[in-house]
N, C-alpha and C positions, 0 to 999 in steps of 0.2 A: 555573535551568538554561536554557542559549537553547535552543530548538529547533533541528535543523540539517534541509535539504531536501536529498535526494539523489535524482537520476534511478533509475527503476527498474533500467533495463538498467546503472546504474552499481554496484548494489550487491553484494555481496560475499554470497550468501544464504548461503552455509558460514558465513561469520565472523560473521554476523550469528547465527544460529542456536547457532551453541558460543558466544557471549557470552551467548542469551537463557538455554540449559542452566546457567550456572557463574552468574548475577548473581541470584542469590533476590528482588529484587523493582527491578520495573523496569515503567515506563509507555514506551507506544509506540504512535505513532500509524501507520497506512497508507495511502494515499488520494490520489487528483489531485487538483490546483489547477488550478482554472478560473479565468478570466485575465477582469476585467470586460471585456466585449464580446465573447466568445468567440463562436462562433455556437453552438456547445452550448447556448449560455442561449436561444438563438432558439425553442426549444419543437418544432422539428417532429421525422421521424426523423431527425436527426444526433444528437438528444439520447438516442434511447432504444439507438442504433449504441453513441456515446458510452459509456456504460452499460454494455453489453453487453460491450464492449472492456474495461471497468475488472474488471468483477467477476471476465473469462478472467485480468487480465495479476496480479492479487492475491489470488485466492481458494488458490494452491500455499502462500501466506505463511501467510494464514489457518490454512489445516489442517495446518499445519507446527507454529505454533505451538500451535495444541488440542489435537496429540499431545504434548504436555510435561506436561499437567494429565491424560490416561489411564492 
């Protein structure tokens, strides 16, 4: 199976969510690509801003999906 990449702000999170409910077993990954020479990889605060920003814009996904397994 290929992997596909979708923008966050592009996703569908209803349809995504009634697909993850009806398909009994499914792998999925969630997470940014950082782009080599990003300055995020520069180490100072943009990295931990960075960070900080990923885990607000996909932690709703997260706990969206760990209510299907309650």
């Amino acid at each position: 199976m290929r992997a596909s990449f979708e923008p966050l702000a592009q996703v569908d999170g209803e349809r995504f969510f009634e697909r993850v409910a009806r398909v009994k077993k499914a792998e999925w990954i969630i997470g940014r690509v950082v782009q080599p020479g990003s300055t995020v990889l520069a180490g100072d605060n943009s990295t931990e801003q960075w960070l900080l920003e990923t885990v607000d814009a996909l932690l709703p996904f997260y706990e969206r999906a760990i209510s299907f397994y309650e």
